[in-house]
Residue frames as qw, qx, qy, qz and C-alpha x, y, z in Angstrom:
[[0.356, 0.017, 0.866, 0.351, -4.89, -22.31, 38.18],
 [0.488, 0.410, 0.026, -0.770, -6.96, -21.39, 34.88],
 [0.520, 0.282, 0.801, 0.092, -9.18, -23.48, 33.47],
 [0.389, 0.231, -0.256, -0.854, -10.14, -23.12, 29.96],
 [0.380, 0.134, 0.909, -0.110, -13.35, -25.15, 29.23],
 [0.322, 0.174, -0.509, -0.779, -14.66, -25.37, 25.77],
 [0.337, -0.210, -0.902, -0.169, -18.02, -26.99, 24.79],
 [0.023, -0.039, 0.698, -0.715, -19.51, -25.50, 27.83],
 [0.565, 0.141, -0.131, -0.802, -23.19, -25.26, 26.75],
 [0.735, 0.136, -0.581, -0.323, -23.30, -29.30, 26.03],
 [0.869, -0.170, -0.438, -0.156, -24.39, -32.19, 27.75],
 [0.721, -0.462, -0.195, 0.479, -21.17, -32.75, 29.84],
 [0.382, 0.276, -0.122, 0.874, -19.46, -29.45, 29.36],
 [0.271, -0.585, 0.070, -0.761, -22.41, -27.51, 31.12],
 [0.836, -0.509, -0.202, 0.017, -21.82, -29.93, 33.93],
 [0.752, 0.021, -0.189, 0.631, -18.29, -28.97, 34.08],
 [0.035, -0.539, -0.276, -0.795, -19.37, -25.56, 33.79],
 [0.549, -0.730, -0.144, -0.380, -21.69, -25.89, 36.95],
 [0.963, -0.134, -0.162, 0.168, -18.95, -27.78, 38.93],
 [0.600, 0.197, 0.010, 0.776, -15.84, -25.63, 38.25],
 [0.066, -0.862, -0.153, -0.478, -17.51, -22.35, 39.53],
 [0.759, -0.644, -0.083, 0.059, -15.06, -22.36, 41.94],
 [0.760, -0.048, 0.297, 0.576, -12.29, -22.24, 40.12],
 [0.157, 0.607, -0.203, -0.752, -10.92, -19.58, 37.87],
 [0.542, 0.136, 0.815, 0.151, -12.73, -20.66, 34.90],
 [0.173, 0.457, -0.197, -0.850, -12.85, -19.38, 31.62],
 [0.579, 0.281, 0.765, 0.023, -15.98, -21.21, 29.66],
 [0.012, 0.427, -0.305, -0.851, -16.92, -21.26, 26.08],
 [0.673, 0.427, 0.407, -0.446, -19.69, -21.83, 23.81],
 [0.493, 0.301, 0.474, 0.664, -19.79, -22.24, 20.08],
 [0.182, 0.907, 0.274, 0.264, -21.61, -18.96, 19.76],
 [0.289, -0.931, 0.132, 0.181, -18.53, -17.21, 21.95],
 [0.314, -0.530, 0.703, 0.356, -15.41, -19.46, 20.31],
 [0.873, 0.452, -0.061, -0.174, -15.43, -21.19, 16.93],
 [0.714, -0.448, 0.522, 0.131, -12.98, -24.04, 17.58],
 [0.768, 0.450, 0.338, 0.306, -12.82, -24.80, 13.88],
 [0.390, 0.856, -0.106, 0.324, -10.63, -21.38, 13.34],
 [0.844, -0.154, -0.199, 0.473, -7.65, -21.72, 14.44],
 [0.208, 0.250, -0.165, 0.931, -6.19, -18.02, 14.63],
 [0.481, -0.656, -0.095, -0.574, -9.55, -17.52, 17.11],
 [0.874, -0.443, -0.200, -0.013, -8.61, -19.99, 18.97],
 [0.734, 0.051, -0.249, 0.629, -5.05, -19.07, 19.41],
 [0.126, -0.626, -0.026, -0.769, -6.03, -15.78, 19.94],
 [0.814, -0.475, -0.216, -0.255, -8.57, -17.13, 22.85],
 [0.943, -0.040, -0.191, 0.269, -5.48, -18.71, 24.03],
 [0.283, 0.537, -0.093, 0.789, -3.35, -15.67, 24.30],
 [0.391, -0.698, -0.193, -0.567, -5.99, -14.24, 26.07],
 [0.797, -0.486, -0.107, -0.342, -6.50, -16.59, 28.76],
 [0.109, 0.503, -0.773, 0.371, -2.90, -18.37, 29.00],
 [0.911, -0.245, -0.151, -0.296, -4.69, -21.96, 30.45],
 [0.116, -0.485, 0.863, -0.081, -2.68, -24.26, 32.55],
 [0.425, 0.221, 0.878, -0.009, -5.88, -26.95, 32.15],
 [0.353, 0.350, -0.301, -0.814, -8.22, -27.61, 28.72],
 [0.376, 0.115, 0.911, -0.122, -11.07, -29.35, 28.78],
 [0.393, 0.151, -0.537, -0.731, -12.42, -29.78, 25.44],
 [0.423, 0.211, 0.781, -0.409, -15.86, -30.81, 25.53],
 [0.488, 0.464, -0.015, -0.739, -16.68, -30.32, 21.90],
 [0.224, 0.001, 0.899, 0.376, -17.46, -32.53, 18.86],
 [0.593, 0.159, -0.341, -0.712, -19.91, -33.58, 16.41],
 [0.235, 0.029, 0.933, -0.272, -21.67, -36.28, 17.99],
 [0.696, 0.231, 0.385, -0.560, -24.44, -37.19, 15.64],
 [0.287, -0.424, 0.812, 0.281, -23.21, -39.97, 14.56],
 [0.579, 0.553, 0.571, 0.182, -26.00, -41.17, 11.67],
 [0.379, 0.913, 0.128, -0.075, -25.41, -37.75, 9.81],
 [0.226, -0.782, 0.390, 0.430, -22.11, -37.90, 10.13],
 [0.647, 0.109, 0.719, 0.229, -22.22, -40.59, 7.45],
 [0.413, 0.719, 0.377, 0.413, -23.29, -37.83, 4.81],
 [0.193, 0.922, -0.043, 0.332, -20.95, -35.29, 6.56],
 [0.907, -0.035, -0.014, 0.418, -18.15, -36.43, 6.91],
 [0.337, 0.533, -0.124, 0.766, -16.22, -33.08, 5.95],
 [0.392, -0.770, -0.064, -0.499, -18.16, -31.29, 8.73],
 [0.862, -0.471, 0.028, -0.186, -17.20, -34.01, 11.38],
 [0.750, 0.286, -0.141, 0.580, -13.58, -34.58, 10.35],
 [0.157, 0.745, 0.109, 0.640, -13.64, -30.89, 11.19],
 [0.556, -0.645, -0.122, -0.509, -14.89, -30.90, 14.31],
 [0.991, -0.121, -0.037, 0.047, -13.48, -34.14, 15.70],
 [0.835, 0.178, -0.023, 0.520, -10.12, -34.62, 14.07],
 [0.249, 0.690, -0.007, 0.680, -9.16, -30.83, 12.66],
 [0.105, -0.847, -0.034, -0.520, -10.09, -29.07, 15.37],
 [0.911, -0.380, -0.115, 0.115, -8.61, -31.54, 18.13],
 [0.779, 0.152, -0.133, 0.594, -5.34, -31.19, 16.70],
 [0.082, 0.711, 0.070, 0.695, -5.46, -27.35, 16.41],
 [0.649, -0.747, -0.018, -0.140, -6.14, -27.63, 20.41],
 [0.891, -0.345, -0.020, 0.294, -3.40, -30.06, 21.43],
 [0.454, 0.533, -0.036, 0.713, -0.89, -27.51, 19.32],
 [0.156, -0.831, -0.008, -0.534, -1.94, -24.59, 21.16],
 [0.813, -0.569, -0.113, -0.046, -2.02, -26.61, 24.29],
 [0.849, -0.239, -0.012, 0.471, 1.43, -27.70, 23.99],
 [0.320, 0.588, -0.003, 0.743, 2.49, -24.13, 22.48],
 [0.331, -0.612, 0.202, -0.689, 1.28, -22.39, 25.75],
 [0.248, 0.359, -0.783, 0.444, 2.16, -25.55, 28.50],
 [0.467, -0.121, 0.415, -0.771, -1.11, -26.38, 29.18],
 [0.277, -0.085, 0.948, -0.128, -2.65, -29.63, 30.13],
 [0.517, -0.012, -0.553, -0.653, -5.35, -31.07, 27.43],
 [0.456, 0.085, 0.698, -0.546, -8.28, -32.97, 28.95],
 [0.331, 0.256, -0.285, -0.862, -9.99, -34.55, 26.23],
 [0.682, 0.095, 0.609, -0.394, -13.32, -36.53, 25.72],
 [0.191, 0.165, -0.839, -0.483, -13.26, -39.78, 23.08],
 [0.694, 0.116, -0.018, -0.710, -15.65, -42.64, 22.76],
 [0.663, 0.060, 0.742, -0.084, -16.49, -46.56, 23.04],
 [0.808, 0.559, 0.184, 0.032, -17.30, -46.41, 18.87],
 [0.157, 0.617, -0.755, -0.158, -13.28, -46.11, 18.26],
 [0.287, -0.204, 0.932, 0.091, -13.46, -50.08, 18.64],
 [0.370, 0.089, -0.758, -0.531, -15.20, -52.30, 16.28],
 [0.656, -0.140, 0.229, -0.706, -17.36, -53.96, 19.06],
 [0.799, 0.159, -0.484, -0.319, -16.91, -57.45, 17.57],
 [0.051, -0.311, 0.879, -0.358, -15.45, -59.15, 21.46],
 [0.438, -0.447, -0.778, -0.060, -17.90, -61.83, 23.26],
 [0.486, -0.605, 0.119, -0.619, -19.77, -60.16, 26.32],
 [0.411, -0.873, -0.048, 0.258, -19.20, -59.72, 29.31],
 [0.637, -0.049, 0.175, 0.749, -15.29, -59.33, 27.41],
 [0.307, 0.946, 0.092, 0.054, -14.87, -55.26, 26.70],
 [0.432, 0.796, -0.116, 0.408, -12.56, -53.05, 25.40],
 [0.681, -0.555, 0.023, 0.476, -9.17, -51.67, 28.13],
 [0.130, 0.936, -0.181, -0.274, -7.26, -48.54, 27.52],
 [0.380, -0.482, 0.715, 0.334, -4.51, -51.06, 25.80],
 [0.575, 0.417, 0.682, 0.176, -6.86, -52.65, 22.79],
 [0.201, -0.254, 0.398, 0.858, -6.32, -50.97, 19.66],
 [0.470, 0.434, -0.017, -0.768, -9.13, -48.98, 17.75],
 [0.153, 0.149, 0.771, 0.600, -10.64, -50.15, 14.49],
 [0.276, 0.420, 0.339, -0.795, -13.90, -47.99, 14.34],
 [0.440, 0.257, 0.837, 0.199, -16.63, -48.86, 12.19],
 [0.165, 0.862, 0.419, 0.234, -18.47, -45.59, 11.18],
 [0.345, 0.663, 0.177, 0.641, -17.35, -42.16, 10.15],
 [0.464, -0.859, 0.000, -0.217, -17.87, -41.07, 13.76],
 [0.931, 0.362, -0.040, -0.014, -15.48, -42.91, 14.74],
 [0.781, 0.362, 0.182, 0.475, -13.29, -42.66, 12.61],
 [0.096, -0.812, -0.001, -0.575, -13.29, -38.79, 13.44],
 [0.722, -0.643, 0.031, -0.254, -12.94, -39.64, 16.89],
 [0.874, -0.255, 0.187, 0.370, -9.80, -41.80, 16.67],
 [0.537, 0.576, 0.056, 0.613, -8.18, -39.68, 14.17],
 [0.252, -0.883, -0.104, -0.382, -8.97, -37.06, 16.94],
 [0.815, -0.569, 0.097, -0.045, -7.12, -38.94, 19.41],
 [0.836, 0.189, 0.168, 0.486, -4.21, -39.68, 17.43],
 [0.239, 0.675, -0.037, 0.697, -3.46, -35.94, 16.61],
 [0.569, -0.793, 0.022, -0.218, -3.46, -35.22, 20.21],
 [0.745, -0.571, 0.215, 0.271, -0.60, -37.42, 21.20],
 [0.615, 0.434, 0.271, 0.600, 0.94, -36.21, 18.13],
 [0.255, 0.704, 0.264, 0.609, 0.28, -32.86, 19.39],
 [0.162, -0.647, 0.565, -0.486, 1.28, -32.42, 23.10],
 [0.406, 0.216, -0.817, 0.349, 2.94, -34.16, 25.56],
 [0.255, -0.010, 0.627, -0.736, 0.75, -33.26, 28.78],
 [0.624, -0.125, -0.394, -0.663, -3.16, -34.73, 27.50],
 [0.310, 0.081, 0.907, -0.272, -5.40, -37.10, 29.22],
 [0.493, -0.031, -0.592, -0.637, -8.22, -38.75, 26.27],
 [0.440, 0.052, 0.716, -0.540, -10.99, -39.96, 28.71],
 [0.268, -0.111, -0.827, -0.480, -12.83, -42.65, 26.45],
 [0.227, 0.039, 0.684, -0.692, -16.77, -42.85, 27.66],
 [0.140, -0.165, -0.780, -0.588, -20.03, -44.22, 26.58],
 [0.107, -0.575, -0.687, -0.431, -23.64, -43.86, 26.40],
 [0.108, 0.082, -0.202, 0.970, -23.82, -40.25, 27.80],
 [0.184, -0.723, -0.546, -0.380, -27.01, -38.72, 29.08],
 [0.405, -0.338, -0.513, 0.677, -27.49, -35.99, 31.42],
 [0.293, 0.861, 0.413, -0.036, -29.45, -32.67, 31.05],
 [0.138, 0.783, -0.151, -0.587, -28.59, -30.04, 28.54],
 [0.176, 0.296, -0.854, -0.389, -28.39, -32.50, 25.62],
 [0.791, 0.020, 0.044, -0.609, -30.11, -35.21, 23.88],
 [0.001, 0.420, -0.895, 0.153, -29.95, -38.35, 25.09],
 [0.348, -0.031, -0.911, -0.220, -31.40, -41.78, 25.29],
 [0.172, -0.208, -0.711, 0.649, -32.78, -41.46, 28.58],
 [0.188, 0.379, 0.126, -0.897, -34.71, -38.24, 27.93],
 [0.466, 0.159, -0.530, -0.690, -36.01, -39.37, 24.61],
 [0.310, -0.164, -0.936, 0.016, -37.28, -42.78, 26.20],
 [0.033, -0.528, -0.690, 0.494, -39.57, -40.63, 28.42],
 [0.455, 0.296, -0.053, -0.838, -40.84, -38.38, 25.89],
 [0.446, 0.064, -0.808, -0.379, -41.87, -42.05, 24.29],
 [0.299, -0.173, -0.915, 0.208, -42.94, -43.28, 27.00],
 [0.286, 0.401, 0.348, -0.797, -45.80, -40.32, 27.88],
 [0.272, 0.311, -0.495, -0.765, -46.22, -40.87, 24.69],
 [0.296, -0.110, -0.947, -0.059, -47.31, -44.73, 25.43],
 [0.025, -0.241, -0.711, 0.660, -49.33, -43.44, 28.52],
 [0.376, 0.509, 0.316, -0.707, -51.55, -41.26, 26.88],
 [0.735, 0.435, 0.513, 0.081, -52.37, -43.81, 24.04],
 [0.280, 0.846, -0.186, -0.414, -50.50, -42.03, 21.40],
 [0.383, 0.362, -0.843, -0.108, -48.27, -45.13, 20.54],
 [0.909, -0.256, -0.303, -0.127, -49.20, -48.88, 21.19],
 [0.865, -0.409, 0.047, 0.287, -45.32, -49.92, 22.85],
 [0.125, -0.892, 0.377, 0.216, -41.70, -49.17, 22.58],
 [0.926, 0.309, -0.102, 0.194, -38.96, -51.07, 20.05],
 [0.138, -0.863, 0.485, 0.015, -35.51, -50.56, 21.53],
 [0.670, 0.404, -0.605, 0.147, -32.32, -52.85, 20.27],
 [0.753, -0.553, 0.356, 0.010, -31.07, -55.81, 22.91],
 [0.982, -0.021, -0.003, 0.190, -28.37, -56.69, 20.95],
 [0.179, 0.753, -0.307, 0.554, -25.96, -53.53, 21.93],
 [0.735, -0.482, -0.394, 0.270, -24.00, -53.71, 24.79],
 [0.314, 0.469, -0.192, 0.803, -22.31, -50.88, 26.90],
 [0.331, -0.347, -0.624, 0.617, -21.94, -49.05, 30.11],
 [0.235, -0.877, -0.193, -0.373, -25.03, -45.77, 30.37],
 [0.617, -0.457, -0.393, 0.506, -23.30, -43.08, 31.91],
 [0.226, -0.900, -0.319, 0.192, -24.42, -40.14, 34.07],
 [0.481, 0.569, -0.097, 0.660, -22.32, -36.91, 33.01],
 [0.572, -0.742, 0.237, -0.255, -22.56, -35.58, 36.75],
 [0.825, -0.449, 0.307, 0.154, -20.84, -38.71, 38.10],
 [0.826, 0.166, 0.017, 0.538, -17.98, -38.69, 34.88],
 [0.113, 0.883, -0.147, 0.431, -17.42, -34.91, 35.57],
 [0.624, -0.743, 0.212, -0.117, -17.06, -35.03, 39.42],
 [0.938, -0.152, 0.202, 0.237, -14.27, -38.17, 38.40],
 [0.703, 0.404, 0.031, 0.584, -12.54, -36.26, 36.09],
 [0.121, -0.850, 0.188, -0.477, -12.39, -33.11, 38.17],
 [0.790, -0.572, 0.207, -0.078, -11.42, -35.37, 41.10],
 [0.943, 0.134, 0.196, 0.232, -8.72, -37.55, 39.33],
 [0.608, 0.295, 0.110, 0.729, -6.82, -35.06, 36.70],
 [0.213, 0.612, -0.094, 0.756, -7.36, -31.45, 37.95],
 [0.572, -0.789, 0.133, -0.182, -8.60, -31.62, 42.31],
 [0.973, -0.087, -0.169, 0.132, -5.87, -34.38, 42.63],
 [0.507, -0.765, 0.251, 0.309, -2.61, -33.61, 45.00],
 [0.311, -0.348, 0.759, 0.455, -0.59, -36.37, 42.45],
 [0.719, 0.476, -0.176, -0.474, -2.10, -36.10, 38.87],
 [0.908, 0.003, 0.418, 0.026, -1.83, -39.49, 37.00],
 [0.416, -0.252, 0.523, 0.700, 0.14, -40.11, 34.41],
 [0.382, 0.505, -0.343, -0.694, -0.31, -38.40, 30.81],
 [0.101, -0.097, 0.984, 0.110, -2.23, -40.81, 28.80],
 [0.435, -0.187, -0.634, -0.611, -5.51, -42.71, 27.35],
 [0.278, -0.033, 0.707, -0.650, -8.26, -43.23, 30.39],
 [0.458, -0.416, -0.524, -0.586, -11.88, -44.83, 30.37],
 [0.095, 0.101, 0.553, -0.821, -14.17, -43.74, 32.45],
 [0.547, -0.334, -0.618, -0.456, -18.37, -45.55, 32.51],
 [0.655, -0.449, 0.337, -0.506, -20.39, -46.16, 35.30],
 [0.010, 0.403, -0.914, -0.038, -19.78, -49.30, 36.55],
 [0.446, 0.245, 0.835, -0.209, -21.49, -52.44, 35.17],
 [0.091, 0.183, -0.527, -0.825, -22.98, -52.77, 31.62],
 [0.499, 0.218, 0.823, -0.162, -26.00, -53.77, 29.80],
 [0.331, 0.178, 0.603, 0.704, -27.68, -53.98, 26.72],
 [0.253, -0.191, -0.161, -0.935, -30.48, -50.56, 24.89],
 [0.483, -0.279, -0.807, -0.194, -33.41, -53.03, 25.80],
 [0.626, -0.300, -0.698, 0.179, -32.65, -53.38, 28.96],
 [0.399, -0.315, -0.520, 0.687, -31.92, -50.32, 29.77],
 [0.367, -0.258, -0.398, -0.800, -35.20, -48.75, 28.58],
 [0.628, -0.571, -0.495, -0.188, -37.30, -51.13, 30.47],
 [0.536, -0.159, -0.433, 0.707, -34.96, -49.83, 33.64],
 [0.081, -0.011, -0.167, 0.983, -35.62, -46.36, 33.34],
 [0.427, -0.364, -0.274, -0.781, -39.37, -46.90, 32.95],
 [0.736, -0.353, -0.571, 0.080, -39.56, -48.83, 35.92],
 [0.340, -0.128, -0.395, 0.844, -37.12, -46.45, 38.06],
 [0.084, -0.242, -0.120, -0.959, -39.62, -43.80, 36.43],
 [0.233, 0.210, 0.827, -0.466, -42.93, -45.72, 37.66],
 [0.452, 0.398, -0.186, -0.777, -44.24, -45.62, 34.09],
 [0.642, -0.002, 0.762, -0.085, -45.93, -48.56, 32.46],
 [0.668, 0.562, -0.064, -0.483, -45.14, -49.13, 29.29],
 [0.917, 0.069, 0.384, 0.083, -44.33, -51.96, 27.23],
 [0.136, -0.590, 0.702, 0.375, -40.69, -52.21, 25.88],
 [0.965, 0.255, 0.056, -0.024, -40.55, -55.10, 22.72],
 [0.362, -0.513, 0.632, 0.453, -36.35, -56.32, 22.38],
 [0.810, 0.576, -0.110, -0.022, -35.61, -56.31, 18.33],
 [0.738, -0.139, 0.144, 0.644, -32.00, -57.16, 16.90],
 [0.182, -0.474, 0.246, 0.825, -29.90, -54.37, 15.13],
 [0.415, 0.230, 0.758, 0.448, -31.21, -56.04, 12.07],
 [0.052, -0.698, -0.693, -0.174, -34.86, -55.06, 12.50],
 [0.081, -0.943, -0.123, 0.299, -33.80, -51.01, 13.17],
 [0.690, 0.397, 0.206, 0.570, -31.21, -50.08, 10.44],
 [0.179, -0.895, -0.125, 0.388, -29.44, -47.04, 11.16],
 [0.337, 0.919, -0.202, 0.037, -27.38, -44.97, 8.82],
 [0.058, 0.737, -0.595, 0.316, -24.46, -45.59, 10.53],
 [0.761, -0.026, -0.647, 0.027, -22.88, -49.12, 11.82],
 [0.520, -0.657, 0.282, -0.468, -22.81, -49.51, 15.74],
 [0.246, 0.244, -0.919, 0.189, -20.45, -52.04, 17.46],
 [0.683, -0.301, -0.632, -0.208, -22.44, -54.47, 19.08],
 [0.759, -0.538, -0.303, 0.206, -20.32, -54.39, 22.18],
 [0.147, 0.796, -0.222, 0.543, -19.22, -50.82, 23.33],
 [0.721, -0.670, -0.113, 0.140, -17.82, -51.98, 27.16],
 [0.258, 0.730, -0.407, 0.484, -14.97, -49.93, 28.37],
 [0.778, -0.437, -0.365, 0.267, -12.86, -51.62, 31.09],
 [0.094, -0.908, 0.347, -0.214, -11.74, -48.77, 33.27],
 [0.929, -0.143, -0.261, 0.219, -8.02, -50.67, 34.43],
 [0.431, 0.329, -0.304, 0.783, -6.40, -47.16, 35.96],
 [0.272, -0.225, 0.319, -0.880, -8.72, -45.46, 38.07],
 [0.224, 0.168, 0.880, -0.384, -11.15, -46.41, 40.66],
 [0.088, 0.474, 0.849, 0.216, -14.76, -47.62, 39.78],
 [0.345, -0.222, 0.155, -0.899, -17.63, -45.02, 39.59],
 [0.542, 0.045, 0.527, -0.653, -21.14, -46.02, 40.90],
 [0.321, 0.211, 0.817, 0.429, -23.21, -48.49, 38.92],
 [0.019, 0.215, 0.342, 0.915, -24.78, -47.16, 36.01],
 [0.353, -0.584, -0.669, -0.296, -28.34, -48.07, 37.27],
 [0.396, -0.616, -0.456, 0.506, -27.84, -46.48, 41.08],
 [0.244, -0.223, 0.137, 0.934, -27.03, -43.27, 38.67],
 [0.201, -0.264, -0.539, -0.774, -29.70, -43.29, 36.39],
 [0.347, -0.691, -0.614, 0.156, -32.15, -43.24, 39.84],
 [0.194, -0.431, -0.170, 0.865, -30.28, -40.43, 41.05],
 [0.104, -0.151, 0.386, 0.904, -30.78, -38.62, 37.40],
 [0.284, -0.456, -0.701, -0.469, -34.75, -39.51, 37.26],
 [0.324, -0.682, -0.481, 0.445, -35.13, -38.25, 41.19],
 [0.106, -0.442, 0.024, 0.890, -33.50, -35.09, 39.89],
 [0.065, -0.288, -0.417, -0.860, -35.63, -34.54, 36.89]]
């Protein structure tokens, strides 16, 4: 079985990368494939003849994408489709990774989102992101879209990481405290523990599931606040955390309030917190 696994260099793609070295795996960077050209990539395709494709790329900075929008359309949408074609031109299963900001965020907590509730995305990410998702099932027949939120994990920047460069930052007097929003909800989760699931689920698995939309979070949710003051506490760092609203941190870009993803096909993963120990024992 050949795997082709784009993205490989990022956050969760150089976990798939480490993981898959077992396999016959052909990985790619941006500096080795440029997903946005579509006669490379078919080429690439040729080459390799995939039976799996796990597209780990995107444009995931989701305040600029508000002033680049062309770029991220590109990336997202364009280049999505241009996969799922190929995919379905050469008979090979798509794997691809979406996002908790397709939905508008506007349910009550603890209530979240199920692979059956219909988009409305509020920001340009997004928007990119669902458009992304749409041209897929428009564009082969074999695909699993694994929806997931608040990534972290190493090779990439992420919330986690950036709370502990803040938080040395508190230690050795360089800042008085930390502001972090409490009125976001969603599920932190460990790219180790969503790889291992998706490698377990759609490509170790005797009886693959059905073709189709998936979400996949650690299990159990909470809100940026809370899970700041978590990771300096797992870390054994004292520093003071203050909870603002959304109001009082304006960001370029709107953010649903309430990103939960109810996984209602596959089994639970760990909770997020018993992960985000592991991932602070391992740095």
């Amino acid at each position: 079985m050949k795997i082709m696994l784009l993205g490989k260099n990022g956050m969760l793609g150089s976990q798939f990368n480490k993981l898959l070295s077992g396999f016959e795996l052909f990985s790619f960077g941006h500096e080795d494939l440029d997903v946005t050209d579509h006669r490379q990539l078919e080429m690439t395709f040729g080459e390799v003849s995939p039976d799996i494709v796990i597209n780990c790329t995107g444009y995931t900075r989701v305040d600029d994408a508000e002033d680049d929008k062309k770029n991220c359309f590109k990336l997202n949408a364009d280049a999505s489709k241009n996969i799922a074609k190929l995919c379905d031109k050469f008979g090979a299963v798509l794997v691809h990774f979406s996002t908790d900001y397709v939905f508008d965020g506007r349910k009550k907590v603890p209530d979240g989102y199920d692979e059956m509730c219909v988009p409305n995305p509020l920001n340009v990410y997004g928007e990119s992101k669902f458009l992304g998702e749409e041209n897929i099932i428009n564009g082969v027949s074999k695909f699993y879209i694994i929806r997931t939120s608040w990534l972290y994990g190493s090779s990439g920047k992420n919330f986690v990481d950036t709370m502990l460069r803040l938080g040395k930052e508190v230690v050795n007097g360089e800042r008085d405290g930390i502001k972090v929003v409490n009125d976001q909800f969603g599920s932190p989760t460990y790219t180790c523990d969503l790889a291992k699931a998706v490698i377990e689920h759609f490509i170790k698995s005797g009886k693959l599931p059905d073709f189709g939309i998936y979400h996949l979070t650690n299990d159990g949710f909470t809100d940026w606040y809370e899970f700041a003051v978590r990771i300096f506490e797992l870390a054994g760092m004292k520093v003071h955390v203050e909870p603002i609203s959304s109001r009082e941190y304006p960001t370029a870009a709107n953010r649903p309030k309430n990103s939960i993803l109810i996984n209602r096909k596959l089994g639970k993963l760990r909770k997020w917190d018993e992960a985000l120990k592991e991932y602070l024992t391992n740095l």
